[in-house]
C-alpha positions in Angstrom: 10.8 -285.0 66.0 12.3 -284.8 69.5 14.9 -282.7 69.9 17.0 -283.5 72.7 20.1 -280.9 72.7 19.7 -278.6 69.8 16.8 -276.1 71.2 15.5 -272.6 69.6 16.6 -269.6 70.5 15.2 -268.0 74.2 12.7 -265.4 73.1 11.3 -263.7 75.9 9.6 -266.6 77.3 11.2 -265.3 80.9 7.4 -263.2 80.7 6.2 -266.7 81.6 4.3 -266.8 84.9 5.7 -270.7 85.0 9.4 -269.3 85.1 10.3 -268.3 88.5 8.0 -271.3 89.9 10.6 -273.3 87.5 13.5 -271.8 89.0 13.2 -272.8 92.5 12.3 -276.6 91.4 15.8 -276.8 89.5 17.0 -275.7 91.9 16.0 -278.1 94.5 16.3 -280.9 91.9 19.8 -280.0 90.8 21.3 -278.8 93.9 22.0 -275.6 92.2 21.9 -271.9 93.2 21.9 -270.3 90.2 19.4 -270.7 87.3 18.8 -268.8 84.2 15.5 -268.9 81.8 18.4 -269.8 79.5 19.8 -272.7 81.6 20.3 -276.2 80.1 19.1 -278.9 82.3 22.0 -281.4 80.6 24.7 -278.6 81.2 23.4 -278.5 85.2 24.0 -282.0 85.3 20.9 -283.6 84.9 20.7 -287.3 83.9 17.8 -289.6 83.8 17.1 -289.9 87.8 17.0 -285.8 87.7 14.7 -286.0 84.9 12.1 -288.3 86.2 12.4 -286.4 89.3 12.1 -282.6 87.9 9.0 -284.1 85.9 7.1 -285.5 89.2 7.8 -282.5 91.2 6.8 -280.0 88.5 3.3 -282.5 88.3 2.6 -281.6 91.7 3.3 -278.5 92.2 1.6 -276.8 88.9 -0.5 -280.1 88.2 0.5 -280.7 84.7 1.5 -284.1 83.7 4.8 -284.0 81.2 6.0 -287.2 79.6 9.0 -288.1 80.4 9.9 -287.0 76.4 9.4 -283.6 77.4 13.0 -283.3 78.6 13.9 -283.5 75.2 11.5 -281.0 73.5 12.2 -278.0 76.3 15.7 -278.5 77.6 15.6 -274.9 79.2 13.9 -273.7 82.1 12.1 -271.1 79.7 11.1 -273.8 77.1 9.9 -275.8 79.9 7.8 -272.7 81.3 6.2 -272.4 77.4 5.9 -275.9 77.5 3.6 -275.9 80.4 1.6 -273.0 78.7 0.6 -275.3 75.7 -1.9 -277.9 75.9 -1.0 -280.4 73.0 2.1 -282.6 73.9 4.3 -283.0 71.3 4.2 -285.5 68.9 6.1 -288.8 69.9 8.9 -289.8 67.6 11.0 -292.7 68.2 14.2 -290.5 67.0 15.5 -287.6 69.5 18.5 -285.0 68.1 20.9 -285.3 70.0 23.5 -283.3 67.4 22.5 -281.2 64.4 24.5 -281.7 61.4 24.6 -280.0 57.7 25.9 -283.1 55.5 26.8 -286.5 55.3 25.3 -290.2 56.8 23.6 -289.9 59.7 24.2 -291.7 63.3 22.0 -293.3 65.4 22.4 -295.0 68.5 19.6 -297.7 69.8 17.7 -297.5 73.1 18.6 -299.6 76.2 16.3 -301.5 78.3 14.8 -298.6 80.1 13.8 -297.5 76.4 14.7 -293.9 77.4 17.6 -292.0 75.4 18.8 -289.3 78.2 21.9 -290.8 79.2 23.0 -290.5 75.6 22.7 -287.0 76.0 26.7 -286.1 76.3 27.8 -289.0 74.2 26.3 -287.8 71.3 27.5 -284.2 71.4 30.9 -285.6 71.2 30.5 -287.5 68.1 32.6 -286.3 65.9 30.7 -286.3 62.3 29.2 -283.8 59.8 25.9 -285.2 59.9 23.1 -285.8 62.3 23.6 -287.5 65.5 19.7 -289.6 66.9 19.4 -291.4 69.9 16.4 -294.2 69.2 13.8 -294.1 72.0 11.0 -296.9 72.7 7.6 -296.3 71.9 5.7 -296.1 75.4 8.0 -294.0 77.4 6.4 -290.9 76.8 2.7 -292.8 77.6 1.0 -292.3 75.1 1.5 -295.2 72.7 1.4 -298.9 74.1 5.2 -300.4 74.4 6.0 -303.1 72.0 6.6 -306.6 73.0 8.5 -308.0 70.2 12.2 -307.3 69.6 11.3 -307.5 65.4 8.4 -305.3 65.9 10.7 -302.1 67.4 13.2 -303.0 64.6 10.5 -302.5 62.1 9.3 -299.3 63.6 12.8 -297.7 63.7 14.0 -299.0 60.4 10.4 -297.0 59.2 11.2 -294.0 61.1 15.1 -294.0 59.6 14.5 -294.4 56.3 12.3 -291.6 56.5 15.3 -289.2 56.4 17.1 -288.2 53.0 18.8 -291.2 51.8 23.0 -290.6 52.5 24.0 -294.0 50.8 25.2 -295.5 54.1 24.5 -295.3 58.2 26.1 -295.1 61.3 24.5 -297.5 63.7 25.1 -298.0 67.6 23.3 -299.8 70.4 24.0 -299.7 74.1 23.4 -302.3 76.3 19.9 -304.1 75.6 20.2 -301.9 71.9 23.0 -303.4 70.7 20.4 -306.0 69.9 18.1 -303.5 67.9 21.2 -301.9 66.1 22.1 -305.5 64.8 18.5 -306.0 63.5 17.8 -302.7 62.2 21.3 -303.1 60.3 20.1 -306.4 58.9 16.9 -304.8 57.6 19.3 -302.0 56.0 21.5 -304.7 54.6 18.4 -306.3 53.2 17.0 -303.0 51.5 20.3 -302.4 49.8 21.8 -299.8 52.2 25.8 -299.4 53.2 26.4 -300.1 57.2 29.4 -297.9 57.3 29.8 -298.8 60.7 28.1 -300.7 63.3 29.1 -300.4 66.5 27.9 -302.1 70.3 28.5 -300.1 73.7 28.8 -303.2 76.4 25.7 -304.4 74.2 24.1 -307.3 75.8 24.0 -310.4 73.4 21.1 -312.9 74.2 22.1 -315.7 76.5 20.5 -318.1 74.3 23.4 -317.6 72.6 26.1 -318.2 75.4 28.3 -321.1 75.3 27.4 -323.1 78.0 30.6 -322.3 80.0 29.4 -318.8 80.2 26.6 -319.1 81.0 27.6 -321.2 84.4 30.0 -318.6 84.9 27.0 -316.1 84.8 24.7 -318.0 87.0 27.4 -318.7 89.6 28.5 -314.9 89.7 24.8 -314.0 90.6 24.7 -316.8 93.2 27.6 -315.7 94.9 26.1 -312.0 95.0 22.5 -312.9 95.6 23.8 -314.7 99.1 26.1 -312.0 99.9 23.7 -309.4 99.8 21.6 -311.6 101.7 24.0 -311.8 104.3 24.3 -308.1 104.5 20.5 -307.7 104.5 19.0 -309.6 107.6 15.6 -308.3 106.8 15.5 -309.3 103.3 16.6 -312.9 104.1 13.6 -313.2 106.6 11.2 -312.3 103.8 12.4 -314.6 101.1 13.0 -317.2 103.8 8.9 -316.9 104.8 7.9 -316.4 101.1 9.5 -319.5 100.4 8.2 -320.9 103.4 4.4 -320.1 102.4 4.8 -321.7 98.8 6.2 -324.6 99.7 3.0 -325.0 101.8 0.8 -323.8 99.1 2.2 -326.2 96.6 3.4 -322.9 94.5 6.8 -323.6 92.6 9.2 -320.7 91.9 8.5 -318.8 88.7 9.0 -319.6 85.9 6.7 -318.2 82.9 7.3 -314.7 81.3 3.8 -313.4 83.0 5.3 -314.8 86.8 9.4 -312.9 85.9 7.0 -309.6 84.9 5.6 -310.1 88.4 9.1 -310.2 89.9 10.7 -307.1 87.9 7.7 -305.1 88.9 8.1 -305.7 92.5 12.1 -305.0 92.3 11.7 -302.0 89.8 8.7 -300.3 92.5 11.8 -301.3 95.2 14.6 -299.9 94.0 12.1 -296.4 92.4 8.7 -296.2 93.8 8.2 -293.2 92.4 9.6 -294.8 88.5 6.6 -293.2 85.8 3.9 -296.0 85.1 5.0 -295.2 81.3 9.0 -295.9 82.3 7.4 -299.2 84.5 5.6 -300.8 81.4 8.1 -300.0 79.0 10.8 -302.1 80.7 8.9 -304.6 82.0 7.9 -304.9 77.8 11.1 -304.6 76.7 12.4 -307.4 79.1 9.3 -309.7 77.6 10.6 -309.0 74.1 14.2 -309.8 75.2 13.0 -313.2 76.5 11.2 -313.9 73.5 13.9 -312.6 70.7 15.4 -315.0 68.7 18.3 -313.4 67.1 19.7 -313.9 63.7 22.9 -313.8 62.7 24.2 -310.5 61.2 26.4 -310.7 57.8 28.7 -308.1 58.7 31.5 -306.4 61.1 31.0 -304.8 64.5 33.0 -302.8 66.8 32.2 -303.4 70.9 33.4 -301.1 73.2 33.4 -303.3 76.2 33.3 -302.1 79.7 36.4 -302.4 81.6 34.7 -302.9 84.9 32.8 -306.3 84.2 28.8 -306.7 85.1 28.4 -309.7 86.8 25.3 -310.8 84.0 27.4 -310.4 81.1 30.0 -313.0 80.0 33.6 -312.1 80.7 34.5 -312.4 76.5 32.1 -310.8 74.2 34.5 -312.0 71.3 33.2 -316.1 72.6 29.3 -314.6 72.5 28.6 -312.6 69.6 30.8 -314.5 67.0 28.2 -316.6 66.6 26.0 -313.6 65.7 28.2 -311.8 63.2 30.8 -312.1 60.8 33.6 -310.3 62.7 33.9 -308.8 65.8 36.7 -306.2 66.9 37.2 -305.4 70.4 37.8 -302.2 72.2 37.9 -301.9 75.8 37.1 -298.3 77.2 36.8 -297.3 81.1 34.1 -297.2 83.7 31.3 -299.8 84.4 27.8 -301.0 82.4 25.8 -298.6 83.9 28.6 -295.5 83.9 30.1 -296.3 80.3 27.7 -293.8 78.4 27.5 -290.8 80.8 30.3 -290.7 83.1 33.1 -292.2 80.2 31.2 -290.2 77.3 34.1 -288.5 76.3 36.4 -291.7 76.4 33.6 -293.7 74.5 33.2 -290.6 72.1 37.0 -291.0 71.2 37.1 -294.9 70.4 33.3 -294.2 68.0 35.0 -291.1 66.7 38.0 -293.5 65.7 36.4 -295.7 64.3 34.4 -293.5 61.9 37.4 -292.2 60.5 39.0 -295.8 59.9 35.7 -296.6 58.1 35.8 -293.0 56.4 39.6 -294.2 55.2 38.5 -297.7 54.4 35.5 -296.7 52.2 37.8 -294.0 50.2 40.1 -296.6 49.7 37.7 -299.1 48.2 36.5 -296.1 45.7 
């Protein structure tokens, strides 16, 4: 099992010839001056982007490969230096620690698109409960496993790796973004064994847009027309390009894409753009986990969620998530907290933490109240 913030104790692993190699990398990574063998790379102010590019610098300078999961295992710089002294990897698990508990139903809180679980990282030391706190992670990320292309088959896997822990009678359950998807089917394959969903709850979760209304979806496609020709505007050179592109296949008799095999081609191209140096692990696992989102079907979910919704809007999301996913579940409740998509889990942890902290104890109230 990963273990993302809860770490043994330093024990003299500063005797590491790795360490003060280590220190000067941090240190460049993080913008930092001052590192300790004890230092936490999340308390420094590391996020995923830091991660992936502490793990590419430390590869060529020592010439060990780490998976990206290694940021979990060995938050420290000493654990990292140990780390780099062993030759196993660790063991992949799909479930990462984010908070150690003593009693009481565990939380979990579903992987977005990206598949990693580092930006959870503050979010779920803020939870407020007595028992364990997971992030879910994809299989593939860390590289050694092939990434799964089927919505239903990571729902299997993760239901599999939860029930695994003691039975507690009931679950917390939480997706963000792309996850809100798996939290839904994992909680119907709970539901279906028996189990208590004490609370499931969606973090500006993206619902599928098969499952728009048709005004929604026009507002959607309109929003990214008007952005897709601004930025054009603003980007002479890119206009040229798509301009000759389209040029060239009109010639060619090529049509614009249109199969899941020609939109994988696409991402690839404007993933490698935006991160040329993005992990071929991280690259596959996306590009996956967008072919599984094109291909899901979902089903609807006999129960009550909470969504926190963003109060910046994304321009691919529909403006009511009450008019999408009540066609997915039997109740929805709205909350709105602050920041954007992409900032509502890291930068607005704490204000996120406070509406999921609220809502376990209303559930906590509710369920003492029905016994």
């Amino acid at each position: 099992m990963n273990a993302l913030l809860f770490s043994a104790p330093y024990e003299s692993s500063a005797q590491s010839g790795y360490v003060a190699l280590l220190s000067g990398i941090w240190q460049r990574v993080l913008q930092v001056t001052d590192v300790e063998p004890d230092s936490n790379f999340f308390d420094l102010g590391g996020d995923s982007l830091l991660a992936i590019s502490l793990l590419l610098t430390i590869e060529r300078e020592t010439g060990r490969k780490l998976p990206i999961t290694a940021i979990y295992d060995a938050q420290t710089l000493a654990e990292q230096a140990l780390l780099l002294e062993e030759e196993p990897a660790p063991e992949f698990s799909p479930l990462v620690l984010l908070k150690p508990g003593h009693s009481g139903a565990p939380l979990f809180i579903f992987h977005g698109v990206g598949g990693t679980v580092i930006e959870f990282a503050r979010l779920g030391r803020l939870i407020d409960i007595p028992g364990e706190v997971y992030a879910v992670q994809a299989q593939g990320v860390d590289g050694t496993r092939p990434p799964l292309d089927s919505v239903e088959r990571m729902a299997e896997l993760y239901y599999g790796a939860i029930r695994e822990k003691p039975p507690t009678g009931r679950y917390w359950l939480g997706g963000y973004s792309f996850g809100g998807l798996l939290a839904v089917e994992v909680a119907r394959l709970l539901k279906n064994a028996g189990e208590q969903i004490a609370l499931l709850f969606l973090i500006d979760a993206y619902a599928h847009p098969i499952t728009w209304p048709r005004k929604s979806r026009l507002k959607v496609r309109l929003r990214r027309a008007v952005n897709s020709f601004v930025g054009k505007l603003f980007s002479p050179r890119v206009t040229m390009q798509l301009l000759l592109a389209r040029a060239a296949n009109h010639q060619s008799g090529k049509s614009i894409p249109t199969t899941v095999e020609e939109r994988r081609a696409r991402k690839q191209q404007w993933l490698l753009h935006r991160n040329p140096d993005l992990p071929p692990a991280l690259l596959q696992t996306r590009l996956t986990t967008e072919t599984a989102l094109y291909r899901y079907r979902p089903s609807y979910y006999d129960g009550d969620i909470v969504f926190l919704k963003a109060k910046v809007p994304d321009p691919d999301f529909p403006d009511d998530p009450k008019h999408v996913w009540r066609r997915l579940a039997r109740r929805l409740t709205l909350h709105v907290a602050r920041g954007s998509h992409l900032s509502i889990v890291s930068d607005q942890a704490e204000a996120v933490a406070a509406h999921i902290n609220g809502c376990i104890e209303k559930a906590g109230r509710n369920s003492s109240r029905a016994r």
